[in-house]
N, C-alpha and C positions, 0 to 999 in steps of 0.2 A: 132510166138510169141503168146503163149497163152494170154488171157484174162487179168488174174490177175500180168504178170508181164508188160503188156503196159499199167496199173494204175500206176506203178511206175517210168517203163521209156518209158514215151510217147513222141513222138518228138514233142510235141506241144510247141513253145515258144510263149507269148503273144506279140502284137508289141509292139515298142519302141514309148516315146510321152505321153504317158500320166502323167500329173502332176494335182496337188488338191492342195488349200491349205494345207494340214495335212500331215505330212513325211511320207511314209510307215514305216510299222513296218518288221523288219528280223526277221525271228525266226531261229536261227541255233546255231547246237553245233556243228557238224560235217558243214565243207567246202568242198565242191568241184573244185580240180585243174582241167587245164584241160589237163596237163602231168606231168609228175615227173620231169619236170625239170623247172615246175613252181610253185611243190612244194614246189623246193629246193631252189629255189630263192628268194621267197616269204619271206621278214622280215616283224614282228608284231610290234617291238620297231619303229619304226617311222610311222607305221600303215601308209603307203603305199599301201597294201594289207592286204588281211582277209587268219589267216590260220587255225582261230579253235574257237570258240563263242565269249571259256573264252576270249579271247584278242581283240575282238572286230565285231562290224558287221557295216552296213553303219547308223544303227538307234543311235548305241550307239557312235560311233565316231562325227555324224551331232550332237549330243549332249552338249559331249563333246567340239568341236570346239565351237557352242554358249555361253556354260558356259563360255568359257577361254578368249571369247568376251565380255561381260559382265564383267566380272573379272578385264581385263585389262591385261589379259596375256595369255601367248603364250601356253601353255599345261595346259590339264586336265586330268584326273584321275577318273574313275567313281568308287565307291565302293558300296558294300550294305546298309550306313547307316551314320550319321553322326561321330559316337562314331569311325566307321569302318575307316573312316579320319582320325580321330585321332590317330586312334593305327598305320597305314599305314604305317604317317608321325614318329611317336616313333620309329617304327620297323624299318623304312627304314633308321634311320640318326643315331640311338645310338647304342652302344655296350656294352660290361661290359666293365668298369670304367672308362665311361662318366657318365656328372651329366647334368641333365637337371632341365631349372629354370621352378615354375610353378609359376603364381600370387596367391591371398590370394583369388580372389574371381573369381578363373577358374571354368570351368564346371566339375559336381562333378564327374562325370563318368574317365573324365580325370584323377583326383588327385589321385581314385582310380586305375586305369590303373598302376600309376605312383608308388602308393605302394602295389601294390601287382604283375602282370606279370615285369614290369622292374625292381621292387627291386631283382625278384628271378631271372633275369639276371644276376647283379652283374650292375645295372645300379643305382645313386642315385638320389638324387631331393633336390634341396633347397626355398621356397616360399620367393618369395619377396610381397614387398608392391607395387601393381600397378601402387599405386599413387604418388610415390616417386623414381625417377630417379636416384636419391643417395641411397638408399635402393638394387635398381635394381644394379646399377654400382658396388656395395659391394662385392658382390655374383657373379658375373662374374670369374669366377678361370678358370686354362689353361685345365681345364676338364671340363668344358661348352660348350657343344654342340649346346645347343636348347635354346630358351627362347620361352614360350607359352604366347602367350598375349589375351584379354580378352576383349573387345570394341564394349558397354558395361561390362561390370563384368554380370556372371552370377546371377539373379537372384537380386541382391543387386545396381547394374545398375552404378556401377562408373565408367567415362570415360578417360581411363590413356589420358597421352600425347603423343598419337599415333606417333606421329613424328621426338619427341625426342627419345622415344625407339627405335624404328627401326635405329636413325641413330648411337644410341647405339651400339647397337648389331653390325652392318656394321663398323662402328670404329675399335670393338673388335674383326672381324672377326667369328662372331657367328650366325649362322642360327636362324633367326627371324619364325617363326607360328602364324598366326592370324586364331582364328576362326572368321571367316566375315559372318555367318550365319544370323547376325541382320541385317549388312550391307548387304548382299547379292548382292553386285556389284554395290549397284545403290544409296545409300550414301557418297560413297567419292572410289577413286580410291586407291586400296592398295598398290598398286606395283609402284602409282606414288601419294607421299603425298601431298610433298612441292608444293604451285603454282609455275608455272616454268620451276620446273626440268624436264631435259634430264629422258626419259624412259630409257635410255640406263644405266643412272648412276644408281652405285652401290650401292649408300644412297638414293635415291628417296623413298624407303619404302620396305614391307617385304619382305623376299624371298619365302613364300608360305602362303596360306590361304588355309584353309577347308571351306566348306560349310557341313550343315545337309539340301540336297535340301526336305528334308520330310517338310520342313517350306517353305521359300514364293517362291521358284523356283515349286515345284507340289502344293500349293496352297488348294487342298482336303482335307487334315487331312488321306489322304490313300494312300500313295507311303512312304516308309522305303531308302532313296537314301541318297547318300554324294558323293562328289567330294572333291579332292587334284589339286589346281592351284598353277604354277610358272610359274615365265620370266626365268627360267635357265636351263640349256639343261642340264648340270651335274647332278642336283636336278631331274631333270625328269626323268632322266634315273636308277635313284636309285630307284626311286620312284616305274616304269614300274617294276624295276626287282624284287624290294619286293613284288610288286599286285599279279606277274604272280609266285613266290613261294609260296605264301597263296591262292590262287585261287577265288581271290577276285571278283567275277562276279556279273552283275547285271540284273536282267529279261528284255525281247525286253519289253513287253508290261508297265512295268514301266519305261523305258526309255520312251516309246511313249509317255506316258501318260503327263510327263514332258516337253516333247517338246512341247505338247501340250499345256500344260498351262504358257509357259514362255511369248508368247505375250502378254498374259495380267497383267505379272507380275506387273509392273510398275505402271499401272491402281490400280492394287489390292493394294500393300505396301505404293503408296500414300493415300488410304484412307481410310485407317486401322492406317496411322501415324495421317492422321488429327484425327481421331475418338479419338483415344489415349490423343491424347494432351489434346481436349475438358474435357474430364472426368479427366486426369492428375490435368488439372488448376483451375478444379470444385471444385477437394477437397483439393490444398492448405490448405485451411483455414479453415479446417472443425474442430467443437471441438470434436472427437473422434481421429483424424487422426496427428503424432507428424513430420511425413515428409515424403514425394511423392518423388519417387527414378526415376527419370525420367532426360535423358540428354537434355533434350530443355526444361526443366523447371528452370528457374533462382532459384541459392541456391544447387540444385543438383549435387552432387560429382563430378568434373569435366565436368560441362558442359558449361565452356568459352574452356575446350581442347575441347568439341564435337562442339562450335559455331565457335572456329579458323578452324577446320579441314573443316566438312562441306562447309563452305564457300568459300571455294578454289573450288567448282564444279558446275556449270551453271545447271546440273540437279537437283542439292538437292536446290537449292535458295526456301526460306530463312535455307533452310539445311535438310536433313531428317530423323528422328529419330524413325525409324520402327512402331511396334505396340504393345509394351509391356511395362507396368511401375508397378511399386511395392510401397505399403503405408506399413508406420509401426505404427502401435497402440501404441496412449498412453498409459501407464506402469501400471495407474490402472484399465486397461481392461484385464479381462484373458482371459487363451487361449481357454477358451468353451464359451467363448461368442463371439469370436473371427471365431471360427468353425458355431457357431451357424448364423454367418452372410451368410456368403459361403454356407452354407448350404439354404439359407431361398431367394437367388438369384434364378432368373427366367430363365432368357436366359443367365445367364454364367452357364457353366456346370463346373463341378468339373473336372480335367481330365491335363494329360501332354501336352507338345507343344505348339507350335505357327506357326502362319500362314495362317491359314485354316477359312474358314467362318465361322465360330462360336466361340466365346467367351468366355472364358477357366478363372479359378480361382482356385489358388492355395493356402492355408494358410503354410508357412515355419516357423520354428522354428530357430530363427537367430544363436541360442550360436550351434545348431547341423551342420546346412551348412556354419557356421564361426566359425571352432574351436580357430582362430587367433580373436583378439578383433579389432574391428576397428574404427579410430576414424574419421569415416566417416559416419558414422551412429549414431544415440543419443544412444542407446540400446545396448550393448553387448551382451546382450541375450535378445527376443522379441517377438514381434508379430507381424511377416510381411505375407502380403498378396501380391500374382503377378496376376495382371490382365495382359492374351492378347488377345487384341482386333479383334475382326474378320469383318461382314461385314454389322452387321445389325445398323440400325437406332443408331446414338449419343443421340436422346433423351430418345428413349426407354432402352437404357444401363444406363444412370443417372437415369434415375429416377427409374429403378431396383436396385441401386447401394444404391439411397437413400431410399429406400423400405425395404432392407435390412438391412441398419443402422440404422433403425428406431425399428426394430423387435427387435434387437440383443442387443442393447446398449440403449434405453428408456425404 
């Protein structure tokens, strides 16, 4: 054997025994059997074994099984992206003509998903009100597949009645969706709401949640990942089989990276929620600011449903409420002096996401990402701003906060 092919196949194996804190990473597209007839045998769907990247390796499966722990359920799904979740869960459970419900204050990516690839399915959509159970119960027809739920509402922060929807849905025999990306596993348990209830029951809570793990599961502001969790082997397996038709793969080293950073998850989202709160309850009362969109702020759109739910979970006490809140300017503030604040801030950067160590600010135009009026907010059309909170200092964010109110608005 020449030189250059015992680079490739050298009989050297390394010994067995060595472990680190840290998983290793797999790099593989191609698998190696070690005959054809453990090719042949080899199933992906209950990942048992490895027969080809896309469908898994030991880095992204050890992932996987974490998130689905955390989650509170039995299967996970790894995809490229948070959005990539969502279309998954679209792709894998509707058809042409199913109607899927979305709320008034879902993720806008989604709504768009929703009128343009599944309308040119032959797939339709009805929006309900999140905040209104009887809104929701209206719009449930025997062509209701999906109901996408929202906790908090993107962006606008209202907290339906998690509880009762889900056991809506499960009444009505209708697949429930949470995007739990705020929750990210560790605010209240999705799959089991009610204090009490049987895991095994069927109304205990939804039948699948997304995450976008690019927010507080990788914690960097630099990993693009999302997962699909369920308790239901049926749903899973629809789930598998739409991933492995779209070729839905995710890089070793950003799984690694993730894995990585999940031990400190908990660390990290409780003190990004307290930082939040602090700055949240600061500006109550501020006279530039007409109402603080935050679910553990007393006044804030559903948040006796976020202090009932929460508080059914010994980890969240006194409950936890991530790291994102949003204020709406009073009406005779415009929208360039409005810009002109975000702009004149120090350590919040202008910029998408949450999760990530640094401090992000966003100005939204309410009548554009709420074409529906809501009367949950003073403003039908306004001037809202989303702060998420990252890792630095609570006092050095106030008083950049009020640094910038001061510039913009005196």
């Amino acid at each position: 054997m020449v030189k250059t092919t015992k680079l490739i196949h050298h009989h050297y194996v390394p010994p067995e025994g060595f472990v680190a804190p840290q998983f290793p990473t797999y790099q593989a597209s191609t698998v190696i059997f070690a005959n054809v007839r453990s090719m042949r045998s080899t199933e992906w769907k209950n990942k048992t074994g490895y027969t080809y990247g896309l469908h898994g390796t030991p880095t992204t499966f050890t992932l996987e099984e974490r998130l689905a722990c955390i989650e509170g359920a039995l299967f996970c799904q790894l995809v490229p992206s948070g959005l990539a979740a969502i279309a998954l869960v679209n792709l894998s459970l509707l058809k042409t003509g199913d109607e899927v419900l979305i709320p008034s204050n879902v993720y806008g990516p989604n709504m768009a998903l929703v009128q343009g690839e599944l309308a040119h399915y032959g797939i339709t959509h009805q929006v309900y009100d999140p905040m209104s159970l009887d809104d929701l119960a209206s719009k449930i027809s025997k062509r209701t597949r999906l109901v996408w739920i929202e906790a908090p509402g993107s962006v606008t922060m209202e907290f339906p009645d998690l509880i009762s929807i889900a056991k809506l849905c499960s009444d009505k025999g209708v697949i429930s969706a949470l995007d739990n990306t705020w929750g990210a596993g560790l605010a209240f348990n999705a799959f089991q709401l009610e204090k009490g209830a049987s895991e095994a029951s069927s109304s205990a809570g939804v039948d699948l949640t997304i995450q976008a793990l690019t927010k507080y599961a990788s914690g960097g502001g630099d990993v693009l990942m999302g997962c699909v969790c369920t308790r239901k082997h049926e749903l899973d397996l629809k789930i598998k089989l739409t991933h492995m038709r779209l070729g839905l793969g995710v890089g070793a080293d950003d799984a690694q990276t993730v894995l990585r950073s999940l031990p400190t998850m908990e660390l990290r989202y409780k003190a990004q929620d307290a930082t939040a709160r602090i700055l949240a309850k600061a500006l109550v009362n501020n006279p530039f600011i007409a109402q603080v969109l935050h679910p553990a702020v007393e006044g804030s759109p559903g948040h006796d449903h976020w202090l009932a739910l929460t508080s059914n979970y010994p980890i969240s006490s006194p409950g936890l409420a991530a790291s994102i809140f949003s204020v709406i300017f009073k009406s005779e503030l415009s929208q360039a002096q409005v810009d002109r604040f975000c702009d004149s801030l120090k350590y919040f950067k202008i910029g998408y996401s949450w999760g990530g160590p640094m401090s992000l600010v966003v100005p939204y135009d309410l009548s554009s990402i709420r074409p529906i009026p809501s009367k949950h907010t003073p403003l039908a059309s306004g001037h809202l701003v989303r702060f998420c909170i990252g890792l630095e200092d609570s006092g050095d964010l106030l008083a950049d906060i009020h640094q910038g109110l001061a510039l913009a608005f005196n």
